[in-house]
C-alpha positions in Angstrom: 4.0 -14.6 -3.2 3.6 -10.8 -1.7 1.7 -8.6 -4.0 2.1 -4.6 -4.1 -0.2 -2.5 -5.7 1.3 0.9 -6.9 -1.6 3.5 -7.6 -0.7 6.8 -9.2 -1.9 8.6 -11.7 0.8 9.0 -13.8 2.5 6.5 -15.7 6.3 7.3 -15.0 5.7 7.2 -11.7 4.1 4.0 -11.1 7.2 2.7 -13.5 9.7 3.9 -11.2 8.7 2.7 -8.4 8.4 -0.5 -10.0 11.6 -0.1 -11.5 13.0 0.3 -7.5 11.0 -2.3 -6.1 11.8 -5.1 -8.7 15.5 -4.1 -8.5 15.3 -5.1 -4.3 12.7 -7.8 -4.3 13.5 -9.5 -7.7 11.0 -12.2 -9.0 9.8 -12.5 -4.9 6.5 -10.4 -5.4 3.6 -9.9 -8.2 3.0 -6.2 -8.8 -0.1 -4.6 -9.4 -1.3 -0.9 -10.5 -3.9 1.4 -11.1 -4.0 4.8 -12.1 -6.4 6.0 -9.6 -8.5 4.7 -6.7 -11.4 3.6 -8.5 -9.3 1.0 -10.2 -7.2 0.7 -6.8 -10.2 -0.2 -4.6 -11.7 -2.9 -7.4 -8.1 -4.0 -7.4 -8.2 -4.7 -3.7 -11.5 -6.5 -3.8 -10.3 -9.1 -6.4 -6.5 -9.1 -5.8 -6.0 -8.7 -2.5 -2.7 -7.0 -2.2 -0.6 -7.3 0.7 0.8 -3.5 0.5 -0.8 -0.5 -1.6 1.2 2.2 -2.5 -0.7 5.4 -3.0 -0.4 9.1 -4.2 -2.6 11.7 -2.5 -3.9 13.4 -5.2 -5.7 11.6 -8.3 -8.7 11.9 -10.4 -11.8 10.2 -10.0 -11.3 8.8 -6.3 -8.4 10.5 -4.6 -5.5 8.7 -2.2 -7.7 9.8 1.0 -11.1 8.5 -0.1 -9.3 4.8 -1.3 -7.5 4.9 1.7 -11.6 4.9 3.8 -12.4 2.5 1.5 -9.7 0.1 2.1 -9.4 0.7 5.8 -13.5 -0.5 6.2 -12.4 -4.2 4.1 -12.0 -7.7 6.0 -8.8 -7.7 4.3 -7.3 -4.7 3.7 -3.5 -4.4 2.8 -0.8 -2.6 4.4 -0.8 1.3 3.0 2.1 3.4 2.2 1.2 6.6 0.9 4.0 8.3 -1.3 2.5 12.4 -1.9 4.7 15.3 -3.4 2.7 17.7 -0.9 3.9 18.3 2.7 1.2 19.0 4.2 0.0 18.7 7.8 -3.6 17.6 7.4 -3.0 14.9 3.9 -0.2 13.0 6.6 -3.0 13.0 9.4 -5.6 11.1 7.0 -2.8 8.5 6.0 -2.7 7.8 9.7 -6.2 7.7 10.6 -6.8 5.7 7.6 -4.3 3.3 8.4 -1.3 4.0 6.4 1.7 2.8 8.2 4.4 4.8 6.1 3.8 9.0 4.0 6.8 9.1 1.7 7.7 12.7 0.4 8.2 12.6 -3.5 10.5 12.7 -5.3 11.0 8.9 -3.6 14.2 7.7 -1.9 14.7 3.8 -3.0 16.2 3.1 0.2 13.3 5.0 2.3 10.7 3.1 0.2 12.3 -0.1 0.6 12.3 0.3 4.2 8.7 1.4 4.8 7.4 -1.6 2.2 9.3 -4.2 4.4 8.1 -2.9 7.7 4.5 -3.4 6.1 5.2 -6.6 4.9 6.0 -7.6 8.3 3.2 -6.5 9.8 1.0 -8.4 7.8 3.0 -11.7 8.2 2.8 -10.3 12.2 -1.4 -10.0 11.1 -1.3 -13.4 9.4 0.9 -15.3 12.7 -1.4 -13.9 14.9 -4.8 -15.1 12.8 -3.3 -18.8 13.1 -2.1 -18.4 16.5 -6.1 -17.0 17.5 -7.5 -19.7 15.1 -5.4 -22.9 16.8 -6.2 -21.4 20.1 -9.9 -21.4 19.2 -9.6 -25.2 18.2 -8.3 -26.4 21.5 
C-alpha cells in the first residue's frame, strides 16, 4: 500500500489535505505527517514514503532544506510541494530538488489529486524499471 507523507507546519492544513486525499484514495494508502522537515526527513528514513507533500516555509528545517535531504537518499519519494508564496526562486529549488509538482495554496482537490497520481506513477514507472534492470542483470 502507497504511503503519503503530508509535512506542514500547521495542523489544519495537514488535516485538509488529508481530508481531500482520503476522500479520492479511500482505505488504498497509509498517510503520514510531520510538522516540519526534521520530523519529515526522519520520517523518510524509517517509513519510506512513496510521495511527500511539503510546505515551503517551516520552522526548524524548512521545505527547501528537506527537499536536499531527500533528493541525496537511495530511496527517496516522489515530492510535491504545496507553498502559499508565488515566488520565482522557491518553484526553481522544488525543481532542482526533484519535486515533480509546486501547488499554489489555498489547494485545489482536483489539482492535488492530479499531481499525487502523476507521482505515484512515476514511482511504479521507477519500481518497473528496477525489476526490469534487475531480470536483465540475471540473464
Amino acid at each position: 500500500m502507497p504511503k503519503i507523507l503530508i509535512v506542514d507546519d500547521e495542523k489544519l492544513i495537514r488535516a485538509g489535505i488529508k481530508k481531500m486525499l482520503s476522500n479520492n484514495y479511500e482505505n488504498s494508502v497509509v498517510f503520514l505527517e510531520a510538522k516540519n522537515g526534521i520530523e519529515a526527513l526522519e520520517l523518510c528514513k524509517t517509513e519510506f514514503p512513496d510521495v511527500m507533500l511539503t510546505d515551503i516555509r517551516m520552522p526548524g528545517m524548512d521545505g527547501v532544506e528537506l527537499m536536499q535531504n531527500v533528493s541525496e537518499m537511495e530511496k527517496k519519494p516522489g515530492i510535491i510541494v504545496l507553498s502559499g508564496f508565488d515566488d520565482f526562486s522557491y518553484a526553481k529549488a522544488a525543481i532542482e530538488n526533484g519535486a515533480s509538482s509546486y501547488i499554489l495554496k489555498p489547494v485545489d482537490s482536483q489539482e492535488l489529486i492530479k499531481a499525487v497520481n502523476k507521482a505515484l506513477a512515476g514511482i511504479r514507472r521507477d519500481i518497473q524499471t528496477t525489476k526490469t534492470k534487475k531480470n536483465s542483470a540475471r540473464l
